[in-house]
DSSP file (Angstrom, degrees, kcal/mol; ACC not computed):
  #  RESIDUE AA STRUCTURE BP1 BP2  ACC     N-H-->O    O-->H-N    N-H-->O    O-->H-N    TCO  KAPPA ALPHA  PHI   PSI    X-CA   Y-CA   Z-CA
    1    1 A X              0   0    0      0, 0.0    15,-3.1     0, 0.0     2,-0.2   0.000 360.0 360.0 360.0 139.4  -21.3  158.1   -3.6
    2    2 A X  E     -AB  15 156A   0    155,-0.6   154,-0.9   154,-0.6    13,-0.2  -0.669 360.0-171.1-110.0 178.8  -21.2  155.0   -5.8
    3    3 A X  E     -AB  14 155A   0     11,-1.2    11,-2.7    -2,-0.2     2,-0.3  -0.835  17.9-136.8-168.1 138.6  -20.2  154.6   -9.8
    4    4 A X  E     -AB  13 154A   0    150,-2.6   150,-1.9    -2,-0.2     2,-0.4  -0.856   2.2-145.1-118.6 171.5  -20.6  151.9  -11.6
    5    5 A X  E     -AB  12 153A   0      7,-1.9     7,-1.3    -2,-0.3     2,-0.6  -0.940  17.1-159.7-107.5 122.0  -17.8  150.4  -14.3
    6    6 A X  E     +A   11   0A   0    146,-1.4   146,-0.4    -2,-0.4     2,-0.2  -0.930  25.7 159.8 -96.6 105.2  -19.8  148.8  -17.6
    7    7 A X  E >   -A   10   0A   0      3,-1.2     3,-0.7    -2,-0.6   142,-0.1  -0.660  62.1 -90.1-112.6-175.3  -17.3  146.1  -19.6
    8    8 A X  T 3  S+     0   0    0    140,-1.9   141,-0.1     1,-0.2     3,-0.1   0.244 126.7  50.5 -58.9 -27.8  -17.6  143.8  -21.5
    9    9 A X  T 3  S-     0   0    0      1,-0.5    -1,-0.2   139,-0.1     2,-0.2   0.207 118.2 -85.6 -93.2 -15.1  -17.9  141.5  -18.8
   10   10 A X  E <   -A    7   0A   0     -3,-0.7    -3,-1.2     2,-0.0    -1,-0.5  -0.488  55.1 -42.7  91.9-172.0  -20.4  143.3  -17.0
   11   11 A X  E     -A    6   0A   0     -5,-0.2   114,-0.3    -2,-0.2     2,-0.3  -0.464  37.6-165.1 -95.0 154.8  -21.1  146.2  -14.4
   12   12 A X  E     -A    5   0A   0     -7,-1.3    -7,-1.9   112,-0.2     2,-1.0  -0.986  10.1-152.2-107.1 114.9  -19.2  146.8  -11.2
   13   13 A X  E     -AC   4 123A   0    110,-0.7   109,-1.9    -9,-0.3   110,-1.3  -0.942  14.3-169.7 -97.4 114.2  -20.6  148.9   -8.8
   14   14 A X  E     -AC   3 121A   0    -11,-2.7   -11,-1.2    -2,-1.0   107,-0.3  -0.894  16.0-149.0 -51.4 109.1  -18.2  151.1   -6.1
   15   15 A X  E     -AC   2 120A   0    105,-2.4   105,-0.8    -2,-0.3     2,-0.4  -0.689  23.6-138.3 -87.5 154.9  -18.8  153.0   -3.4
   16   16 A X        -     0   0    0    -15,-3.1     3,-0.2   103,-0.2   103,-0.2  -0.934  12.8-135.0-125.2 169.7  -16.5  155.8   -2.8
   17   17 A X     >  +     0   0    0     -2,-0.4     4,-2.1     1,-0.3     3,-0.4  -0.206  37.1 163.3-129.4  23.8  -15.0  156.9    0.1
   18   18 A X  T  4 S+     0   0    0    -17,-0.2     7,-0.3     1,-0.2    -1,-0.3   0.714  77.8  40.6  -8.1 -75.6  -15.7  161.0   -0.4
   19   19 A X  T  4 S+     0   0    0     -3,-0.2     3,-0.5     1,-0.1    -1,-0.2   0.907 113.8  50.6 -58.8 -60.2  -15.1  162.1    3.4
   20   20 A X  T  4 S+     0   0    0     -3,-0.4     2,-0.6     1,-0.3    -2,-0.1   0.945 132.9  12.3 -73.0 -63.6  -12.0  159.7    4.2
   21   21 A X    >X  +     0   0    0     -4,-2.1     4,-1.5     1,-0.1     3,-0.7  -0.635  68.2 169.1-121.1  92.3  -10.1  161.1    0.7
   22   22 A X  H 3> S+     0   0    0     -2,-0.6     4,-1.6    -3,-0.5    -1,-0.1   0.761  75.9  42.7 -81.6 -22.8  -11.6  163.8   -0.6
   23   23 A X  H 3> S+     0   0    0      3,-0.2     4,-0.7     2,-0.2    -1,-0.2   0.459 112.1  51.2-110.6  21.5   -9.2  164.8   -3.0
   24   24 A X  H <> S+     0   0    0     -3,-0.7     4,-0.8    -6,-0.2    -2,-0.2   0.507 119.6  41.1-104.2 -11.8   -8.4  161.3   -4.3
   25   25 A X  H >X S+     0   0    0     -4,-1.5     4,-2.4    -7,-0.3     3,-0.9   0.950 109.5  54.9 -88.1 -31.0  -12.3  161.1   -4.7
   26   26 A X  H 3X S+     0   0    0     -4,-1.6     4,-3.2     1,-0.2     3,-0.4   0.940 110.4  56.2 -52.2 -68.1  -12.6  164.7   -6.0
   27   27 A X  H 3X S+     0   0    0     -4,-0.7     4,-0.7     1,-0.2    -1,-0.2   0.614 114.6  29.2 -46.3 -24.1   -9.8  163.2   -8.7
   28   28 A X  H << S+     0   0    0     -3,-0.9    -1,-0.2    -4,-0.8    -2,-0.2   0.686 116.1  55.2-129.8  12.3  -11.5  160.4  -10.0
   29   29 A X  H >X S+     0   0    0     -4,-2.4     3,-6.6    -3,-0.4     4,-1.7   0.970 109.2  42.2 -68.8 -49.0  -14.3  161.3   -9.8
   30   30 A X  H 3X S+     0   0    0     -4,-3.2     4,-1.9     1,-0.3     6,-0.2   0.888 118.5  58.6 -29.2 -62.8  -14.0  164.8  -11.9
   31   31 A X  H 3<>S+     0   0    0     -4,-0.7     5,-1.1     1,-0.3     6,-0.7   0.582 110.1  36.8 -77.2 -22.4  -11.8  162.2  -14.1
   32   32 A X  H X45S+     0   0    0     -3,-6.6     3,-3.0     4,-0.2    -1,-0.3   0.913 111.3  62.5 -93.5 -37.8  -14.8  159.7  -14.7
   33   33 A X  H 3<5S+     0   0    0     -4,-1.7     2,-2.6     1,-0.3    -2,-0.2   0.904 104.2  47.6 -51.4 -85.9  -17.2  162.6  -15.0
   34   34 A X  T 3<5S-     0   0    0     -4,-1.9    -1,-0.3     1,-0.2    -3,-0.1   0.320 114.8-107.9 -71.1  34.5  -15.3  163.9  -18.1
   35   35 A X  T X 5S+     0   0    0     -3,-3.0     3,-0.9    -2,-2.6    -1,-0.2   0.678  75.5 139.0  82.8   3.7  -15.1  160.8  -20.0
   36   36 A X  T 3 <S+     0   0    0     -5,-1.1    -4,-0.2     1,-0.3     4,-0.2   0.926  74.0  44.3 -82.2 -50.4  -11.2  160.6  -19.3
   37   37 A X  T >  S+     0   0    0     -6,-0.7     3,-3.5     2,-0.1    -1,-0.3   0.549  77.3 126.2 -64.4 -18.2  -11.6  156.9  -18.7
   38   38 A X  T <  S+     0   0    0     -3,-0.9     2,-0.5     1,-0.2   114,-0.2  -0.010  77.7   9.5 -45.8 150.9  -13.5  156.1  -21.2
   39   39 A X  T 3  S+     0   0    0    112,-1.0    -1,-0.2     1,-0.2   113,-0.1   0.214  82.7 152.2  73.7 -39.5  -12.0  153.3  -23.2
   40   40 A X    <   -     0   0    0     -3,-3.5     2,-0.2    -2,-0.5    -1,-0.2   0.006  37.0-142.7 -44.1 145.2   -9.3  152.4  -21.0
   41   41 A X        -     0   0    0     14,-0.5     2,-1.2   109,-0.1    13,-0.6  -0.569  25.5-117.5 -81.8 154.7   -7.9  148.8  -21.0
   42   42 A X  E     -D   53   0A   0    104,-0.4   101,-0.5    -2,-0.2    11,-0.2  -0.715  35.8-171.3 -99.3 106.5   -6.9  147.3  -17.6
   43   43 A X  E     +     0   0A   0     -2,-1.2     2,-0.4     9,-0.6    -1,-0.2   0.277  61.9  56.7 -45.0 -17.7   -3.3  147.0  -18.9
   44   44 A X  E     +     0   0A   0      8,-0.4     8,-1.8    -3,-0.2     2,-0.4  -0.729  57.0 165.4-147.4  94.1   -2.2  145.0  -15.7
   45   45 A X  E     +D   51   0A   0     96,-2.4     6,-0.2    -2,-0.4     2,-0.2  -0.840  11.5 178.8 -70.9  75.3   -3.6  141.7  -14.2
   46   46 A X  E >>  -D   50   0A   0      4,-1.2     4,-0.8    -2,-0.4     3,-0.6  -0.734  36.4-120.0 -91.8 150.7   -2.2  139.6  -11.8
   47   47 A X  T 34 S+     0   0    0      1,-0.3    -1,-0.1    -2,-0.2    58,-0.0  -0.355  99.1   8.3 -99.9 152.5   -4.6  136.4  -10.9
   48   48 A X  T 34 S+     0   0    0      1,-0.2    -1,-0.3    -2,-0.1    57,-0.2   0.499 127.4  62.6  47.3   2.3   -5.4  136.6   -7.3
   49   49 A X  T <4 S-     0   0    0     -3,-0.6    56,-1.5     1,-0.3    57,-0.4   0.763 100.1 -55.4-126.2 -59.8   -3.9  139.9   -6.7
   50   50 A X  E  <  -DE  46 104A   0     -4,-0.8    -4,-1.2    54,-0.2     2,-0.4  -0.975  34.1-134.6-159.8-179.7   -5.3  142.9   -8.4
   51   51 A X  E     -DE  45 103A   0     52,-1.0    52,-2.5    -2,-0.3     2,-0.5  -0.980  24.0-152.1-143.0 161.2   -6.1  144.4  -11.8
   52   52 A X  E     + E   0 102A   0     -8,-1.8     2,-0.7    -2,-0.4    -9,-0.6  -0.673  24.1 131.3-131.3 131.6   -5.4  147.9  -13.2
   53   53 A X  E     +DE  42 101A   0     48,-4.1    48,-1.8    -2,-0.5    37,-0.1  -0.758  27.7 114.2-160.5-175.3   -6.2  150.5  -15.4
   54   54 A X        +     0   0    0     -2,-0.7     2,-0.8   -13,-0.6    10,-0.3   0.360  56.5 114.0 114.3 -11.5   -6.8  154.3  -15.9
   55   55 A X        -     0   0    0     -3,-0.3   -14,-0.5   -14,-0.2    -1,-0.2  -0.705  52.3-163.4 -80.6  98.2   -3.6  154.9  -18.4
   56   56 A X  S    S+     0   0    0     -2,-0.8    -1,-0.1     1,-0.3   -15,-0.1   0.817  88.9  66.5 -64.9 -18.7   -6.0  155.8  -21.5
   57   57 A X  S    S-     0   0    0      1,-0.1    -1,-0.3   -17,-0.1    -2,-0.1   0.995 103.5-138.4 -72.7 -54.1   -2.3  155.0  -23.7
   58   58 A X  S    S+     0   0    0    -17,-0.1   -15,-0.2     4,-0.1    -1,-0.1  -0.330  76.0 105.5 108.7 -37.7   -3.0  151.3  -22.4
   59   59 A X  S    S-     0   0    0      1,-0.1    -4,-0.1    -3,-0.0    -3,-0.0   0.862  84.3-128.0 -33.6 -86.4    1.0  151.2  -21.7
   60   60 A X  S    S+     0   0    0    -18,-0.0    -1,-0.1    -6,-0.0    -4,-0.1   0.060  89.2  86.7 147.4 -43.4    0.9  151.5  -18.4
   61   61 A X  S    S+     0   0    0     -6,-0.1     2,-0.1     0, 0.0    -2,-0.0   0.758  81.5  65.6 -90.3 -36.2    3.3  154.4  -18.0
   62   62 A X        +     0   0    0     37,-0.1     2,-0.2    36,-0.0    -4,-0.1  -0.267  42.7 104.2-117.8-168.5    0.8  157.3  -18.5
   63   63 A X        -     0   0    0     -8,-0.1     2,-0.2    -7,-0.1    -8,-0.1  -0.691  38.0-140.0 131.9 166.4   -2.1  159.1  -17.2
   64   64 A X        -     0   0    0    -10,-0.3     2,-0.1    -2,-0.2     6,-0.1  -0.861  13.2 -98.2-141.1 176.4   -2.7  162.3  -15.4
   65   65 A X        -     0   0    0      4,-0.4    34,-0.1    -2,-0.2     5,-0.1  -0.166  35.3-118.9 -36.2 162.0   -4.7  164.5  -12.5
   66   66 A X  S    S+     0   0    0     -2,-0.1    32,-0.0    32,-0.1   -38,-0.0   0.099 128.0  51.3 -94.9  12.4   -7.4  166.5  -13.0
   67   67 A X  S    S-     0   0    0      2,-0.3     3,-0.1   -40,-0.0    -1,-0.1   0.373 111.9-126.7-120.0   6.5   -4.8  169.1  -11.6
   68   68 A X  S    S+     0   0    0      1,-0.3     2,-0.2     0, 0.0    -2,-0.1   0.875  85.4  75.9  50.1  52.5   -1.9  167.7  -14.5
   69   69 A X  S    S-     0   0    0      0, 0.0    -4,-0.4     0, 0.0    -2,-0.3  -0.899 101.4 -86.2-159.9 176.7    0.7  167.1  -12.1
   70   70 A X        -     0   0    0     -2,-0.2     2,-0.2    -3,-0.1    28,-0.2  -0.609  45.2-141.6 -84.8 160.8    0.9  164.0   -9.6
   71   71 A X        -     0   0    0     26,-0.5    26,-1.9    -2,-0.1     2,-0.1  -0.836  24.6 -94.1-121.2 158.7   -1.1  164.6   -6.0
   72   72 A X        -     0   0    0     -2,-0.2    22,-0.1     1,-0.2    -1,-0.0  -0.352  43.3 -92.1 -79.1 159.9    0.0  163.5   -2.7
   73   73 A X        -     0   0    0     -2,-0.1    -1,-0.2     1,-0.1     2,-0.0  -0.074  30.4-167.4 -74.0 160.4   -0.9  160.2   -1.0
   74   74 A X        +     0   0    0    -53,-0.1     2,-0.8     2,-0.0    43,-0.3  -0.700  26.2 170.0-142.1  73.3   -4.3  160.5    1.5
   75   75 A X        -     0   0    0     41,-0.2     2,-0.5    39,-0.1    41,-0.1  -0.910  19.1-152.4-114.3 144.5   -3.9  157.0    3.3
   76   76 A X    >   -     0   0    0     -2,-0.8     3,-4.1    41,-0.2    37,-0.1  -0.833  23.1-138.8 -75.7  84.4   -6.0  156.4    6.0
   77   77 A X  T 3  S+     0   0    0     -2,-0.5     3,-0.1     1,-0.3    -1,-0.0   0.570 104.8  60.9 -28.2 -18.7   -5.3  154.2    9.0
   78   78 A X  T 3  S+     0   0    0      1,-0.1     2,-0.5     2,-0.1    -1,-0.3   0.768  95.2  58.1 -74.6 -38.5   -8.9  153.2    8.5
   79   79 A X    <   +     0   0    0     -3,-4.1    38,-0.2    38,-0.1    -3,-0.2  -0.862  61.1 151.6-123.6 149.2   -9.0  151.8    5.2
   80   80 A X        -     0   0    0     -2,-0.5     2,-1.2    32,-0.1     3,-0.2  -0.288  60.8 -83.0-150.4-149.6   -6.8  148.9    4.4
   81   81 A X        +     0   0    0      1,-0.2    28,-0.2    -2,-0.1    31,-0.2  -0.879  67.8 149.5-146.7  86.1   -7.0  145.9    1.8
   82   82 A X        +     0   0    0     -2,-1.2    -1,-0.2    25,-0.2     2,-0.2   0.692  63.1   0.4 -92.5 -38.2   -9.1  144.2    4.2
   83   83 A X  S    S-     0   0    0     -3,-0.2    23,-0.4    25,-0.1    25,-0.3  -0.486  93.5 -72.2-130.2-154.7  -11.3  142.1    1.4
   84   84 A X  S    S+     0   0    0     21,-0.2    21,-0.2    -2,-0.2     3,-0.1  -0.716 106.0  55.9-106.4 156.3  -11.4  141.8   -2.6
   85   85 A X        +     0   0    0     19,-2.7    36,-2.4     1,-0.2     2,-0.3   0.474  67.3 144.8  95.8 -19.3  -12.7  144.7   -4.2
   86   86 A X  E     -F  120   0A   0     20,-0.3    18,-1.4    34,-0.3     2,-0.5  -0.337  31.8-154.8 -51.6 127.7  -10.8  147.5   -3.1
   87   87 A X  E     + G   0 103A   0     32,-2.8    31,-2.2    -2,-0.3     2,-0.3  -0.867  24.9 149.1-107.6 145.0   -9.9  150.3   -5.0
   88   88 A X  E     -FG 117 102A   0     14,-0.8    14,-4.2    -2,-0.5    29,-0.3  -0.969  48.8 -81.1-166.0 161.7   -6.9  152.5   -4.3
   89   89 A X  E     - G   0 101A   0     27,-2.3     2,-0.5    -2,-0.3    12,-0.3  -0.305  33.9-144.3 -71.9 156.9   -4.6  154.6   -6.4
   90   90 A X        +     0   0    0     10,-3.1     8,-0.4   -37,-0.1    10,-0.4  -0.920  33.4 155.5-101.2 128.0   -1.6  153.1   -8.3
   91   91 A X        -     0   0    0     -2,-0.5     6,-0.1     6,-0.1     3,-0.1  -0.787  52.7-102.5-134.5-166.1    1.4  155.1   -8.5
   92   92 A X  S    S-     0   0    0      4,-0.7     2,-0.2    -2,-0.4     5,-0.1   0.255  88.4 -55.0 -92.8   1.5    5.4  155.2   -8.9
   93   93 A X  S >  S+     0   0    0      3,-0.1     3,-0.6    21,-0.0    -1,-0.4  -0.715 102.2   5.8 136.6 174.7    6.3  155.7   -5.2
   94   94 A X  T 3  S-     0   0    0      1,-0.2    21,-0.1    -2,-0.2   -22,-0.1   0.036 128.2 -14.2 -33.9 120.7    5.2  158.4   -2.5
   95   95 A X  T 3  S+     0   0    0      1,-0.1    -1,-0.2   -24,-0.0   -23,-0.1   0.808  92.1 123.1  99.3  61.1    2.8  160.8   -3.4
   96   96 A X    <   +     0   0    0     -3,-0.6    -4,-0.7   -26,-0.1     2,-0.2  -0.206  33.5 146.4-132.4  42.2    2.8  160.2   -7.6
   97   97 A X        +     0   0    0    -26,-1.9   -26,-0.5    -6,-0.1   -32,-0.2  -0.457   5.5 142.6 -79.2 134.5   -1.3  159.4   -7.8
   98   98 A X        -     0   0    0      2,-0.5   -33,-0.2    -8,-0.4    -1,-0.1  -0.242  66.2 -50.5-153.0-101.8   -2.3  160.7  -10.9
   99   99 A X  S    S+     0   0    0    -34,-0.1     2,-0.7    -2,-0.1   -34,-0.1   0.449  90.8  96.2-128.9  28.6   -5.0  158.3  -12.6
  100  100 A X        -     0   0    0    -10,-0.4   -10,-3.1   -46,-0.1    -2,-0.5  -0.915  51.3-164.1-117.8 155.5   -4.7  155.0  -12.9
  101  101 A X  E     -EG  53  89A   0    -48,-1.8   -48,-4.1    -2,-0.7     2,-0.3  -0.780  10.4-143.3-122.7 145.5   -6.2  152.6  -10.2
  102  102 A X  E     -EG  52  88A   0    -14,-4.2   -14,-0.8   -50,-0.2     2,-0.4  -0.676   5.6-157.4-107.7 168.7   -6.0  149.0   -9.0
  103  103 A X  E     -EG  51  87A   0    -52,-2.5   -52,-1.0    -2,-0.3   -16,-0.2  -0.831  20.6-133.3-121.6 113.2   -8.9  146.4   -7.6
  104  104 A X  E     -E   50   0A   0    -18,-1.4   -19,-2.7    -2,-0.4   -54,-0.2  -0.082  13.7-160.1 -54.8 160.7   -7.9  143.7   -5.5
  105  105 A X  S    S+     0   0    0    -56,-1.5   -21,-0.2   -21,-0.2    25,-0.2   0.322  82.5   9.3-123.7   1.8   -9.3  140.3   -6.3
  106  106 A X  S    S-     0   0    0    -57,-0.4     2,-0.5   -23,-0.4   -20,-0.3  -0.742 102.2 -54.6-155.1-168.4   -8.2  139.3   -2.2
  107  107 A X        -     0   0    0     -2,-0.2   -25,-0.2   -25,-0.1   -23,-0.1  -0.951  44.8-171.0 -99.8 140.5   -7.0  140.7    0.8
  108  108 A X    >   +     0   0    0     -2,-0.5     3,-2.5   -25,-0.3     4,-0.4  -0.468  20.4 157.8-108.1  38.0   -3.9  142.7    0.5
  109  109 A X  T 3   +     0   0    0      1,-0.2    -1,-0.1   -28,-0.2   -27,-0.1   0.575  69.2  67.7 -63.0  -3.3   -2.6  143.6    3.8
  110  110 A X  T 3  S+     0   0    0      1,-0.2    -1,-0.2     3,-0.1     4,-0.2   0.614  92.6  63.7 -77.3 -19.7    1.2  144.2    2.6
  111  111 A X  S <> S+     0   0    0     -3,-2.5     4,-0.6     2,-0.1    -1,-0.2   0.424  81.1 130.7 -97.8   2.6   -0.1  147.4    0.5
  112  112 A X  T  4 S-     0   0    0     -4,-0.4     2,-0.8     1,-0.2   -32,-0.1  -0.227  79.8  -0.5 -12.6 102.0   -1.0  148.9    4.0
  113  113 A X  T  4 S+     0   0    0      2,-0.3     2,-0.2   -37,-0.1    -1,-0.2  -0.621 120.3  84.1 102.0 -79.8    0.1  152.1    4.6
  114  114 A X  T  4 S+     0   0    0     -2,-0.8     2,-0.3    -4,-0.2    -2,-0.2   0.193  91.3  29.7 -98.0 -15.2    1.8  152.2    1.0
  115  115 A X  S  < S-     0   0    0     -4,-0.6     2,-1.7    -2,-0.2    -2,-0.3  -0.884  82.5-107.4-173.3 141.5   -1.2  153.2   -1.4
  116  116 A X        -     0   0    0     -2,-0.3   -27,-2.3   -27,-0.2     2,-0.4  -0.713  31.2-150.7-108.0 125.5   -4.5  155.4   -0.9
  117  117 A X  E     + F   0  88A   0     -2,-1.7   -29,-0.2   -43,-0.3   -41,-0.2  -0.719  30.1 154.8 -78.6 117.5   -7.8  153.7   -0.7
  118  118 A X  E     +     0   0A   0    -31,-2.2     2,-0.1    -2,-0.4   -30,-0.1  -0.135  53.1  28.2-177.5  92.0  -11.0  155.0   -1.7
  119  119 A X  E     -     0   0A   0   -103,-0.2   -32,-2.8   -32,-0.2     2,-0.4  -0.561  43.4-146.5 174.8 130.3  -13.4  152.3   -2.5
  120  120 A X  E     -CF  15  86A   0   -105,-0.8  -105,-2.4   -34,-0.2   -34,-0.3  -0.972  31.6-112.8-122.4 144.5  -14.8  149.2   -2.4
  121  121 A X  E     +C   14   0A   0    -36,-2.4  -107,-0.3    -2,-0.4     3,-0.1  -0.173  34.3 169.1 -40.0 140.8  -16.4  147.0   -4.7
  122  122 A X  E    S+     0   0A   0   -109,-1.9     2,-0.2     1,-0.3  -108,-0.2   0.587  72.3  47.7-136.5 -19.2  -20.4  146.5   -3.7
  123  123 A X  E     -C   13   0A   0   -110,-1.3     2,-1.7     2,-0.0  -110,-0.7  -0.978  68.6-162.9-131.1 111.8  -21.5  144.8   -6.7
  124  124 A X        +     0   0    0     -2,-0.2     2,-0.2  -112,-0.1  -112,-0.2  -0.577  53.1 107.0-105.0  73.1  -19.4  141.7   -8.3
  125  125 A X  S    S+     0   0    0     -2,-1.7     2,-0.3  -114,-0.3    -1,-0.0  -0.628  73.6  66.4-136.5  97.2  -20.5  141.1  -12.0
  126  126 A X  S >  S-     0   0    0     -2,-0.2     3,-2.1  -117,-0.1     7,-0.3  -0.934 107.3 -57.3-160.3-163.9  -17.7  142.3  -13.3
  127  127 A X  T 3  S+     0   0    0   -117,-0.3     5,-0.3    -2,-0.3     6,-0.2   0.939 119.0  68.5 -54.6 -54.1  -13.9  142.2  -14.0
  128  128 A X  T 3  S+     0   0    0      5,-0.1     2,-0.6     4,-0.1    -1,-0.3   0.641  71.9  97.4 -19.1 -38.3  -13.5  142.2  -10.2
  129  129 A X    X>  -     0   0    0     -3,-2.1     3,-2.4     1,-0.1     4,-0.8  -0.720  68.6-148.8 -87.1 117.5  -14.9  138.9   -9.8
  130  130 A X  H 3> S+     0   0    0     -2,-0.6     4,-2.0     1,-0.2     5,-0.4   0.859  97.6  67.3 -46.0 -23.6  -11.8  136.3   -9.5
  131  131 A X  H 34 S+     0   0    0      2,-0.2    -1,-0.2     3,-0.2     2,-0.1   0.526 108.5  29.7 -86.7  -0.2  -14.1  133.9  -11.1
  132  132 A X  H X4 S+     0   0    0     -3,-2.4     3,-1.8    -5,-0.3     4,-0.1   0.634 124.4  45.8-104.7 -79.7  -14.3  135.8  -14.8
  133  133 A X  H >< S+     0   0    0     -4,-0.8     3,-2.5     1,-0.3    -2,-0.2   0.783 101.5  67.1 -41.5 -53.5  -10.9  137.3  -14.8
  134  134 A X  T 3< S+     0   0    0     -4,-2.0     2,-1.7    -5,-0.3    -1,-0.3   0.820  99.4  53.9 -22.4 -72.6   -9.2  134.1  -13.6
  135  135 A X  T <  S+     0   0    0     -3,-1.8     2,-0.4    -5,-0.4    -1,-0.3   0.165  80.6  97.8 -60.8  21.9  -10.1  132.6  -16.9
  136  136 A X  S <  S-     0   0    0     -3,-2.5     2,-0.2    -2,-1.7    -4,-0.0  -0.779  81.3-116.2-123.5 120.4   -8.6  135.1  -19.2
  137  137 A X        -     0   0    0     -2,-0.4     7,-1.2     1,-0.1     8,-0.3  -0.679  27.9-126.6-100.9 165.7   -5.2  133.8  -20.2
  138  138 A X  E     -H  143   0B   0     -2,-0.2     2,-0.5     5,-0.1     5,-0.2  -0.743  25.2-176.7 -97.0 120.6   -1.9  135.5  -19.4
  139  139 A X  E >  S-H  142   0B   0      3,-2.4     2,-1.4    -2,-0.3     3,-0.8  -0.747  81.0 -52.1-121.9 116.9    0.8  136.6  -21.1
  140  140 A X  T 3  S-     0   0    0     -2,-0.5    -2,-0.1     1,-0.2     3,-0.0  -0.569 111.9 -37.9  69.8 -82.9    3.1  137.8  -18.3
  141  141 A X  T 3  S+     0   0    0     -2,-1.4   -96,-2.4   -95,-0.1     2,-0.3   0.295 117.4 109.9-142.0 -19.1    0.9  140.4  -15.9
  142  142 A X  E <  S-H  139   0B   0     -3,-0.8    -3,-2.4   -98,-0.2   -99,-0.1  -0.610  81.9-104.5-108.8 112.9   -0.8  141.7  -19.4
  143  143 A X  E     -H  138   0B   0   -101,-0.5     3,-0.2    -2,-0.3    -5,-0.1  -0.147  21.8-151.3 -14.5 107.9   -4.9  140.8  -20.2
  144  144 A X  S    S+     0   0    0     -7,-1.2     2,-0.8     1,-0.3    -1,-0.1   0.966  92.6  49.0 -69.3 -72.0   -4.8  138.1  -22.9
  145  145 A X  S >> S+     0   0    0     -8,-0.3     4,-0.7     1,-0.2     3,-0.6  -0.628  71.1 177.7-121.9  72.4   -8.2  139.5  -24.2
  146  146 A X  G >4 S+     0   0    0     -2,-0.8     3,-0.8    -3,-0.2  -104,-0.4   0.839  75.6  50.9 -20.0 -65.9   -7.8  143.3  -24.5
  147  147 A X  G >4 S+     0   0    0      1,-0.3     3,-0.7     2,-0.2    -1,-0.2   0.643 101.2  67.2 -79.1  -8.2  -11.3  144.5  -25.9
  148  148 A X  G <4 S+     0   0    0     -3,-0.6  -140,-1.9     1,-0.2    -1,-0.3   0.926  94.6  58.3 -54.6 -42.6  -13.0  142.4  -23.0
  149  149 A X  G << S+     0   0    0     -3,-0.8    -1,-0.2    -4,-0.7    -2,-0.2   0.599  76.2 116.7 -74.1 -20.2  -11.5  145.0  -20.7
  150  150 A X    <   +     0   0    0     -3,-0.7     2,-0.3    -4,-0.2  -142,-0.2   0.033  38.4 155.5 -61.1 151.3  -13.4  148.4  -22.4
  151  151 A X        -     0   0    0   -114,-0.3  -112,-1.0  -144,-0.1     2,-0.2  -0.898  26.4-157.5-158.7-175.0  -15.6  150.0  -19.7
  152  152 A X        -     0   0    0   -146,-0.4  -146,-1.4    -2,-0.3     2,-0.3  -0.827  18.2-114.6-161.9 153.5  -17.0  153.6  -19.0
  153  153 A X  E     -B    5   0A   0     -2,-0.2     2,-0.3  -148,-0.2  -148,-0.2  -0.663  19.6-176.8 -79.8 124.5  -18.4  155.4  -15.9
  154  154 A X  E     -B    4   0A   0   -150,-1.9  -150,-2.6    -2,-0.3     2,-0.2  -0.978  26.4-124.1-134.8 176.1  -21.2  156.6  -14.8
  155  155 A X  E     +B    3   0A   0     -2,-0.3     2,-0.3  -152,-0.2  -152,-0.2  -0.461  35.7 179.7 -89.2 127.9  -22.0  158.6  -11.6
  156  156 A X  E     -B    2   0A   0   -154,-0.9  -154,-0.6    -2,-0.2     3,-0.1  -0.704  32.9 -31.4-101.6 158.0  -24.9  157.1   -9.2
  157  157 A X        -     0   0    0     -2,-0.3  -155,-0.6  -156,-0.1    -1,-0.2   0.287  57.5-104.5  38.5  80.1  -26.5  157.8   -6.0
  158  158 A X        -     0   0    0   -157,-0.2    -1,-0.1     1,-0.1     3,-0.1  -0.173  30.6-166.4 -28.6 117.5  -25.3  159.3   -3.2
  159  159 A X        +     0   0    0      1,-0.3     2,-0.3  -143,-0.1    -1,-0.1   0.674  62.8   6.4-111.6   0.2  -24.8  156.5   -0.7
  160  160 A X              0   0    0      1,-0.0    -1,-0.3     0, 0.0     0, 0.0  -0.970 360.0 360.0-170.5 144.4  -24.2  158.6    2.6
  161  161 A X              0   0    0     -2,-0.3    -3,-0.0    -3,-0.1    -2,-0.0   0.277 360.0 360.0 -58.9 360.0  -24.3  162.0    4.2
């Protein structure tokens, strides 16, 4: 299944990884499906490493499940932060996914193991692409340029059986 992200910046397209995590896809997807994302800022940027979002407060600190508790981790020996463009849950430590999500902007092999994948980037005109975000000044980890970041989902195309 794919979804694409529309900012400000332009679209990002995703595949997700249904079969491999089914209830980390089940969760965001359900979670783009009912608009939950809608708005969000990506609250967290580091240049060359990843950017973040899915806490509708913008803080950082919140977000939920679609089951309004945290879910346990589903990582996969298979899928790893092999390129730029991965998507995988962010949490507070083992098995505290609720909804906000990172993308890498590189390969990440040190969040092996520690984080569940299930996504990759497929289309780069977006926030995703080092070569916009890069230029977006910093203050600390935090998106100089808030309203760039606004984005909403919607659900494409199956991409596989």
């Amino acid at each position: 299944m794919s979804v694409t992200l529309h900012t400000t910046l332009g679209e990002l397209k995703v595949e997700i990884f249904c079969e491999a995590v089914p209830k980390t896809a089940e969760n965001f997807l359900a979670l783009c499906a009912s608009g939950y994302y809608d708005n969000c800022v990506w609250h967290r940027n580091i240049k060359g490493f990843m950017i973040q979002t899915g806490d509708p407060s913008g803080s950082g600190k919140g977000g939920q499940s679609i089951w309004g508790k945290p879910y346990e981790d589903e990582i996969r020996s298979t899928l790893k932060f092999n390129n730029r463009g991965i998507l995988a849950m962010a949490n507070s430590g083992p098995d505290t996914n609720k909804s906000q999500f990172f993308i890498t902007y590189a390969k990440q092999p040190h969040l092996d193991g520690k984080y569940s994948v299930f996504g990759k980037a497929i289309s780069y005109r977006s926030p995703a692409e080092a070569s916009h975000v890069g230029r977006l000044r910093h203050r600390s980890d935090m998106p100089w340029a808030w309203l760039a970041a606004l984005y909403r989902y919607h659900e494409h195309e199956k991409l596989y059986e």
